[in-house]
C-alpha distance (Angstrom), angle and dihedral (degrees) to the residues before:
residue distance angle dihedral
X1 . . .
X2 3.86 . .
X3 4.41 120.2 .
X4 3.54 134.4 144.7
X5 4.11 131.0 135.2
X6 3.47 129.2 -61.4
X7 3.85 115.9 -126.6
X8 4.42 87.9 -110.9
X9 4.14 82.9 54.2
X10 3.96 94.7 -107.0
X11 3.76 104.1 140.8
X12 3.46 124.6 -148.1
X13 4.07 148.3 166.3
X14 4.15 141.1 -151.0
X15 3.58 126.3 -148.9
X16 3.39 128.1 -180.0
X17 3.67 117.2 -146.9
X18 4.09 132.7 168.2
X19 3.71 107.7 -95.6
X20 3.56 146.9 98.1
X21 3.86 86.5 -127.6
X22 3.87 123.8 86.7
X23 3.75 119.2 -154.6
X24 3.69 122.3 -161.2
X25 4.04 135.0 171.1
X26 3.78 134.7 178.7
X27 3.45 108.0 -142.8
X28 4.51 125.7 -160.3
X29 3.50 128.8 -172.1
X30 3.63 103.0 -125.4
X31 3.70 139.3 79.1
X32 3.69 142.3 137.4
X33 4.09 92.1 -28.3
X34 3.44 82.1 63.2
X35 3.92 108.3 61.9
X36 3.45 95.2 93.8
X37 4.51 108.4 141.3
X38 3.81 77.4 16.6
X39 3.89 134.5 103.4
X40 4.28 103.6 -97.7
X41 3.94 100.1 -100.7
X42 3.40 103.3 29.3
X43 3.80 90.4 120.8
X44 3.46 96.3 62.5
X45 3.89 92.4 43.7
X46 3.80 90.4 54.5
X47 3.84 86.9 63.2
X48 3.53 89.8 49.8
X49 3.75 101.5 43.1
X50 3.87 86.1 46.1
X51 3.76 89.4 77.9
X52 3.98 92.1 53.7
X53 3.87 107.3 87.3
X54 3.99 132.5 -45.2
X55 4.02 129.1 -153.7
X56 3.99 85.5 -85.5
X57 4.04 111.7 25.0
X58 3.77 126.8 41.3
X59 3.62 124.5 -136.9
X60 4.11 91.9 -94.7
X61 3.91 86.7 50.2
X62 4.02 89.5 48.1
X63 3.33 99.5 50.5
X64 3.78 103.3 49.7
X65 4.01 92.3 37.7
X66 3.64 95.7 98.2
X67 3.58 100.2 25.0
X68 3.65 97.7 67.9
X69 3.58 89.9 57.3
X70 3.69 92.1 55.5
X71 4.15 95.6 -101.8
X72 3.76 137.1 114.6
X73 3.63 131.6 -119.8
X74 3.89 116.7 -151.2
X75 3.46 144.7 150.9
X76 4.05 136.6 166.1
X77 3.99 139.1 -170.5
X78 3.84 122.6 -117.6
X79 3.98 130.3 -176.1
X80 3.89 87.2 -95.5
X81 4.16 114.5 18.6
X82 3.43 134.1 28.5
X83 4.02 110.5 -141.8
X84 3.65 128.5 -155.8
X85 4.17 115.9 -172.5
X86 3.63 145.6 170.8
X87 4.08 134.8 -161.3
X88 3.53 115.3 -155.0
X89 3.98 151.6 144.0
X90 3.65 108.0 -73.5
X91 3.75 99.2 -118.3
X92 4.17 83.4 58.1
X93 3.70 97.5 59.0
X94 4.02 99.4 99.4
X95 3.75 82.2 58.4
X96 3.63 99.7 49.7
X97 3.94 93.9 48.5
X98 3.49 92.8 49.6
X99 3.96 92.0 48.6
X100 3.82 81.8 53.2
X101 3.64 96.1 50.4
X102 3.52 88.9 50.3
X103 3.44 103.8 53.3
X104 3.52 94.3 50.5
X105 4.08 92.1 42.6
X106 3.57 107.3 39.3
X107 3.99 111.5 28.1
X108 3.85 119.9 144.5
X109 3.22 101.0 -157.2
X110 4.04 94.8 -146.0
X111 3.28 116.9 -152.0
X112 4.24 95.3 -138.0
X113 4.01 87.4 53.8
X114 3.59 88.3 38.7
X115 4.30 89.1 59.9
X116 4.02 78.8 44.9
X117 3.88 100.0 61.1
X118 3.68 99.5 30.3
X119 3.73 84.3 64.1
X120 3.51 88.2 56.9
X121 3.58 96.6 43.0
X122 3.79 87.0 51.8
X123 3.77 94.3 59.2
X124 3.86 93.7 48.2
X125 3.54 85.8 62.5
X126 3.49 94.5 51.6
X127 4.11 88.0 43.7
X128 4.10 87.7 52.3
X129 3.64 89.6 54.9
X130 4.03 94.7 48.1
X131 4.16 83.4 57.8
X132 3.91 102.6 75.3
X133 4.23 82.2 -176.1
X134 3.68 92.7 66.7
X135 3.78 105.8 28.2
X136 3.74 95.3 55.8
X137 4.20 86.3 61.0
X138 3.65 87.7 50.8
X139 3.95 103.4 53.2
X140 4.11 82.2 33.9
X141 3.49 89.3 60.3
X142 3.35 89.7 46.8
X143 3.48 96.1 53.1
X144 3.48 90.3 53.9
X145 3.61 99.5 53.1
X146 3.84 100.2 31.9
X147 3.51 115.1 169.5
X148 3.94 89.2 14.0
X149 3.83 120.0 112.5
X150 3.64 89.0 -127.7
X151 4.02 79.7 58.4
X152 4.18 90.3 74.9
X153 3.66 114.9 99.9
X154 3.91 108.5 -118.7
X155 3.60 93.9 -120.3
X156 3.45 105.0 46.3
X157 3.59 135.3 -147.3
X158 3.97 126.5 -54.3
X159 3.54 87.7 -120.4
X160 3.82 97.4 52.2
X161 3.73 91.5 41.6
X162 3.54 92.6 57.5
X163 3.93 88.6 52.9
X164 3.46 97.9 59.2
X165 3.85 118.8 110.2
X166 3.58 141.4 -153.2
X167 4.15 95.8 -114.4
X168 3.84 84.4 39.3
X169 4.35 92.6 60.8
X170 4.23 81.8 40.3
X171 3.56 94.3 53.7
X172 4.15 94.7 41.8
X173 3.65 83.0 56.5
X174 3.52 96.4 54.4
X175 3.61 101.2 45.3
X176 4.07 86.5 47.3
X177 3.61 121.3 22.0
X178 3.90 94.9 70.6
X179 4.06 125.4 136.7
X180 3.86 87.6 -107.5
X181 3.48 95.2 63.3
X182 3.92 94.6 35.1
X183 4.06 127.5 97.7
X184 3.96 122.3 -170.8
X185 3.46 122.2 -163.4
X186 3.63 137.6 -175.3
X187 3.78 134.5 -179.6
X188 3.90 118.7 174.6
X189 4.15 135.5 126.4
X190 4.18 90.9 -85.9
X191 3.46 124.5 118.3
X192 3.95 105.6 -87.3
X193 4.15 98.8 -136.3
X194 3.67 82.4 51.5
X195 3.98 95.1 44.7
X196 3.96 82.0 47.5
X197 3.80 102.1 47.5
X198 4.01 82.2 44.6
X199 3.95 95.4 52.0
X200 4.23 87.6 48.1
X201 3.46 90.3 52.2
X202 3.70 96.9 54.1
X203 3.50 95.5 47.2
X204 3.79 97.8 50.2
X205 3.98 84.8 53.6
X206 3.56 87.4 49.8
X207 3.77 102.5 47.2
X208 3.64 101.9 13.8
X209 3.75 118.5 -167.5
X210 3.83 94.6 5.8
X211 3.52 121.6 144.5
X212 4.35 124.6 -170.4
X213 3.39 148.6 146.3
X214 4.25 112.4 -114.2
X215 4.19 113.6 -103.9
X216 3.79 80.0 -125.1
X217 4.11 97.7 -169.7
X218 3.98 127.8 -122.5
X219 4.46 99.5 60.4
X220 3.48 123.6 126.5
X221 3.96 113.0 -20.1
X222 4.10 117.7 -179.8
X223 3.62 109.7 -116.9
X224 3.67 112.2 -114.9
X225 3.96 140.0 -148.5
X226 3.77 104.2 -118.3
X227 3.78 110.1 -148.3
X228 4.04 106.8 -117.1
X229 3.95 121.5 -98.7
X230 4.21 116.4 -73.1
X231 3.45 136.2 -157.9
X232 3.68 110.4 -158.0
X233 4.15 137.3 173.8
X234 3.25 119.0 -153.3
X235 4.31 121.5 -167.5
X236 3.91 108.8 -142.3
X237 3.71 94.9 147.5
X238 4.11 89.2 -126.2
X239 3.31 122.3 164.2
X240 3.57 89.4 -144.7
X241 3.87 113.0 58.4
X242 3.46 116.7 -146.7
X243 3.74 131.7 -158.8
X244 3.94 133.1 -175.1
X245 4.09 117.2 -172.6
X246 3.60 121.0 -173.4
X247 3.70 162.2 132.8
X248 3.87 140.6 -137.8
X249 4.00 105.3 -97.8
X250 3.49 143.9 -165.1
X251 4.30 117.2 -58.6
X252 3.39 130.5 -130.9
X253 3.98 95.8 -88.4
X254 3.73 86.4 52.8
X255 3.87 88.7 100.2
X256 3.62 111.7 178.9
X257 4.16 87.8 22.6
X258 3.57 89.3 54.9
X259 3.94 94.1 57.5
X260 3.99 92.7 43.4
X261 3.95 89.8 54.4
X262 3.73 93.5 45.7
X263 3.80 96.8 48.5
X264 4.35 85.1 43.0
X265 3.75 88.9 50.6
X266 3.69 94.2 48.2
X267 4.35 88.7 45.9
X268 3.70 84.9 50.2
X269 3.71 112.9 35.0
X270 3.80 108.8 -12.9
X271 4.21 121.3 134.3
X272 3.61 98.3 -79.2
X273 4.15 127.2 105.6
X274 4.32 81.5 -130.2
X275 3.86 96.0 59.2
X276 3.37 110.5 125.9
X277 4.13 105.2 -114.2
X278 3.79 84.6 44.6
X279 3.34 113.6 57.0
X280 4.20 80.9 43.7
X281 3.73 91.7 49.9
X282 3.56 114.6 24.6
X283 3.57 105.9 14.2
X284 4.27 98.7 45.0
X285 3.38 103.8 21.3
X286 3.67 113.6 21.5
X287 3.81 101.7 -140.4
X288 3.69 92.5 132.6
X289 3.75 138.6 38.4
X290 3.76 89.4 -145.8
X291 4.36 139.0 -9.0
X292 3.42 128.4 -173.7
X293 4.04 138.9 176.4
X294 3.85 106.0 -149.2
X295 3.89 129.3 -166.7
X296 3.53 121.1 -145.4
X297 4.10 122.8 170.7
X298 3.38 135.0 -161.2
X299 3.83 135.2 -174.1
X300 3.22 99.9 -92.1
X301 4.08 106.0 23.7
X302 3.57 131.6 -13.3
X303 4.05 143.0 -151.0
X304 3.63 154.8 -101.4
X305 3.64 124.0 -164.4
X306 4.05 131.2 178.4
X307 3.37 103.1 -163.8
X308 4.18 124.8 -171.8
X309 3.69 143.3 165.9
X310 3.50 120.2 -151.0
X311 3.87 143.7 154.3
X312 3.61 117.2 -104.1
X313 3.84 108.3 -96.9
X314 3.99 96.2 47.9
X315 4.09 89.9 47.5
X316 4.53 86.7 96.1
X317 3.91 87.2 41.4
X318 4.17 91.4 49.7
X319 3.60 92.1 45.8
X320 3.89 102.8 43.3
X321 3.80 81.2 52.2
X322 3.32 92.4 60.2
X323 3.54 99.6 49.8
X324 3.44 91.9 49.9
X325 3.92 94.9 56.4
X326 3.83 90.1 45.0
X327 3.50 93.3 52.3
X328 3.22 98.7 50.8
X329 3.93 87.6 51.5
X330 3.91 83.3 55.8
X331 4.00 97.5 47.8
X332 3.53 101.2 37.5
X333 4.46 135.2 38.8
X334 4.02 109.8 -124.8
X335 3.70 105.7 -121.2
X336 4.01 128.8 -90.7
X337 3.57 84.4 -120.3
X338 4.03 91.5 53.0
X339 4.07 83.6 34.5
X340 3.63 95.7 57.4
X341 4.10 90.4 45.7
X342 3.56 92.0 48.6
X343 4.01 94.0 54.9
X344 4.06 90.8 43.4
X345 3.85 91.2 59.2
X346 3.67 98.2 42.5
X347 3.88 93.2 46.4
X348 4.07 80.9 48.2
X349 4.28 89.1 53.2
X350 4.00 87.2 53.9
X351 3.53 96.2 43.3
X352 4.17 88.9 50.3
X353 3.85 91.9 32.8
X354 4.27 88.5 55.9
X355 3.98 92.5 52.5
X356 3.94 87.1 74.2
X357 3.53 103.7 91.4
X358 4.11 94.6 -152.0
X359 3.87 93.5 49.8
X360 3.65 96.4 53.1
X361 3.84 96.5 45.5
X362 3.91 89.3 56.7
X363 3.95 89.8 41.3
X364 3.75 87.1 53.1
X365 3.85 90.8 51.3
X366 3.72 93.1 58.1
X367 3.29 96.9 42.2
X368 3.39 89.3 56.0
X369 4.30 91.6 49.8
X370 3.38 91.8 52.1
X371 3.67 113.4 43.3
X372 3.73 101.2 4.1
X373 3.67 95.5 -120.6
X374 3.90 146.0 67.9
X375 3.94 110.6 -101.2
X376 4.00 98.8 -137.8
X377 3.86 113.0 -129.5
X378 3.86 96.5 -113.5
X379 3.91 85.3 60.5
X380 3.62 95.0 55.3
X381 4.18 92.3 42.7
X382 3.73 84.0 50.8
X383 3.65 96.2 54.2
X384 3.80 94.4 39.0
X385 3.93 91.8 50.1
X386 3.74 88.0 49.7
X387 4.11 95.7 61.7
X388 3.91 104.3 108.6
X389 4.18 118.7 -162.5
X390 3.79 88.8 -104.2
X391 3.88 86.6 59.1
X392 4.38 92.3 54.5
X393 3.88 87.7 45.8
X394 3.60 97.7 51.5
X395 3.61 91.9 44.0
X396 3.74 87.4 46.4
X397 4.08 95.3 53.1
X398 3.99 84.5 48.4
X399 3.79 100.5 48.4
X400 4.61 104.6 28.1
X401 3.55 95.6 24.5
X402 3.96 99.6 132.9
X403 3.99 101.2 -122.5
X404 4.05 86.1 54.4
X405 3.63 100.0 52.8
X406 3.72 131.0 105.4
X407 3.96 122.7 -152.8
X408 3.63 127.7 -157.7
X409 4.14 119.7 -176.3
X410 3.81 129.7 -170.8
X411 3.62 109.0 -173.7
C-alpha cells in the first residue's frame, strides 16, 4: 500500500488487491455534526443533490455514466463524513475518480432538480418512520446525545428539508468539501506507484496550486454535558416490539478502550450464531428472530446499542435475559481460555471482512479522516491479542452496569 498528502492537503491511499474490479471512494470530513447555521439535514441532501447536474454533465448524463460501463455510483451521509464511491472494471477507474471529483467539485445545485430530490428525500423520511427497527435507533440515539450535534437525525425533519435552498447546499459545500478535509482511496490489481502517480495527478488538476495542512481528526473537542440515562415506553401499536439498550462508549481516540469495547461487543452481540445474547435468545430460547449489540464511535464519544425485536409477551423474558448475561459480564472475568477464542474469531471477521474490495476502500478512507494514516494489520492483531479478561470486565462494569443504561421501548 502507498499514501501520504497531497501538496493542496487532500489525503489519499493505493492498494493493490487481486481483481479485475477497481474500487474507489472520495471521502469529506463533515456530516450531520456539522449542520450547525444550516437547515438540520442538509448533509444528507448534499449527497443527494450531488447527483443532480454539474458545470459539465446533467443529471441524465450522471446517472447513466457509470452504469453503461457496467459500474455503480453511490454515496451515503454518516454523523461525521460524507462518502462518495464507485465499483468498476479496472481499466475504468480514471473515469470513475474523475466522476467523483466532479461531483463533489463542480455541482450546480439546480433549483428544478433540487424540487426533484427533495421529493425524494421527503418520502425516505416518511419510509424511515414506517420501519419501527430503524427509527427507534434514531430517536435512541438521540436520546442519548440530546442537545449534542451528533444528537440530529441524519435526515432531518420534513420541515427543515423543505427549507433548504439552492445557495444554502452551495455554500455547505464550500465551507466543507475542501482538499483538507478530503481522503481518496483506491484499491484495484494496478501497479501501486502507478495508481499513486495517477491519484497526484488528478488532484493537482483538480485543485491546482493549492497548498494545506490535512483536518487530520481527534484535536480539540468541547467537553459536553451528557443528558443522564432514560428509560422510556413508547405505544406504536406494533406487532413487533422493539427494544434498544445502551450506553455512551469509548471514541475513536480512546485507543486501548476502543479495542476492549469492540472485542466485548463482538463476545456479547457481535455477527456470530455463538455471541452471547444469541445463543440465549435466539438460539436457546427463541424469543427473538435476531439481537445484536453494535459499536459505533465518534470523535468525541461513541456507542453501544442492544438492539431486539420481539412479540409482546416474551419482551420481560428478552430483557431479564439480558440483564442476566450483562451482569454476569460485570461480576465475573470471562476466562483466558474463552478470552483467547474470542480474539481468534474477531481477528478471523477482519481478516474475511478486508477481502471485500468495497469495504476496505471506504475503511481506508476513514482511517485516513481520522488519524491521517492506515493502521497496518499487525498493529491491530497486536492490540487485540493484548486484551486480558480483566480488560472486557472493566469495560463491561463501565458500559452495562445497570445505573448507566438507557432503555428505549416500542410496543
Amino acid at each position: 500500500m502507498r499514501s501520504g498528502v497531497s501538496g493542496c492537503g487532500l489525503r489519499y491511499a493505493v492498494r493493490r488487491s487481486g481483481s479485475a474490479v477497481g474500487y474507489c471512494a472520495l471521502s469529506i470530513q463533515c456530516g450531520t455534526r456539522d449542520e450547525a447555521g444550516f437547515h438540520k439535514g442538509i448533509a444528507h441532501f448534499v449527497e443527494h443533490t450531488l447527483f443532480r447536474g454539474t458545470v459539465r454533465k446533467s443529471a441524465s448524463v450522471i446517472s447513466g455514466y457509470l452504469d453503461r460501463l457496467g459500474g455503480e455510483l453511490n454515496a451515503y451521509t454518516a454523523k461525521e463524513e460524507i462518502v462518495l464511491h464507485a465499483t468498476v472494471l479496472k481499466e475504468d477507474l480514471g473515469k470513475a475518480a474523475r466522476l467523483l471529483f466532479e461531483l463533489a467539485t463542480e455541482a450546480t445545485f439546480p433549483e428544478a432538480e433540487i424540487e426533484t430530490e427533495r421529493g425524494v428525500v421527503l418520502d425516505e423520511i416518511i419510509s424511515y418512520k414506517d420501519n419501527p427497527a430503524e427509527e427507534i435507533y434514531d430517536q435512541f440515539e438521540g436520546g442519548l446525545f440530546d442537545g449534542h450535534p451528533l444528537g440530529r437525525p441524519i435526515l432531518g425533519h420534513p420541515g427543515s428539508v423543505r427549507r433548504i435552498t439552492s445557495g444554502e447546499l452551495r455554500q455547505f459545500v464550500a465551507t466543507y468539501f475542501i482538499p483538507s478535509r478530503m481522503a481518496f482511496t483506491v484499491v484495484a490489481d494496478l501497479d501501486e506507484a502507478v495508481l499513486e502517480k495517477r491519484v497526484l495527478k488528478l488532484v493537482e488538476k483538480v485543485f491546482p496550486g493549492g497548498t494545506a495542512s490535512p483536518c487530520v481528526g481527534g484535536g480539540h473537542l468541547p467537553s459536553y454535558p451528557w443528558p443522564a440515562p432514560f428509560m422510556r415506553t413508547v405505544d406504536k401499536h406494533n406487532h413487533e416490539v422493539n427494544a434498544v439498550i445502551g450506553n455512551r462508549a469509548p471514541s475513536l481516540y480512546d485507543e486501548k478502550d476502543r479495542i476492549v469495547a469492540s472485542l466485548l461487543c463482538n463476545i456479547l452481540g457481535g455477527p456470530a450464531t455463538n455471541s452471547l445474547l444469541n445463543r440465549e435468545l435466539r438460539e436457546r430460547h427463541g424469543w427473538v428472530y435476531g439481537v445484536e449489540c453494535s459499536y459505533t464511535q465518534y470523535a468525541d464519544t461513541g456507542i453501544v446499542a442492544i438492539t431486539f425485536g420481539c412479540d409482546r409477551p416474551n419482551l420481560d423474558r428478552c430483557l431479564a435475559g439480558i440483564d442476566r448475561i450483562l451482569g454476569r459480564l460485570c461480576e465475573a472475568p470471562l476466562s483466558e481460555r474463552q478470552v483467547r477464542a474470542a480474539r481468534r474469531q474477531l481477528l478471523g471477521q477482519l481478516a474475511i471482512a478486508s477481502d471485500n474490495g468495497e469495504a476496505q476502500c471506504l475503511s481506508m478512507g476513514k482511517s485516513l479522516l481520522a488519524w491521517g494514516r492506515i493502521t497496518p494489520d499487525a498493529e491491530i492483531r497486536t492490540q487485540i491479542e493484548a486484551v486480558t479478561p480483566s480488560d472486557l470486565q472493566a469495560m463491561a462494569c463501565r458500559l452495562f452496569s445497570p445505573e448507566r443504561l438507557s432503555r428505549l421501548v416500542y410496543l
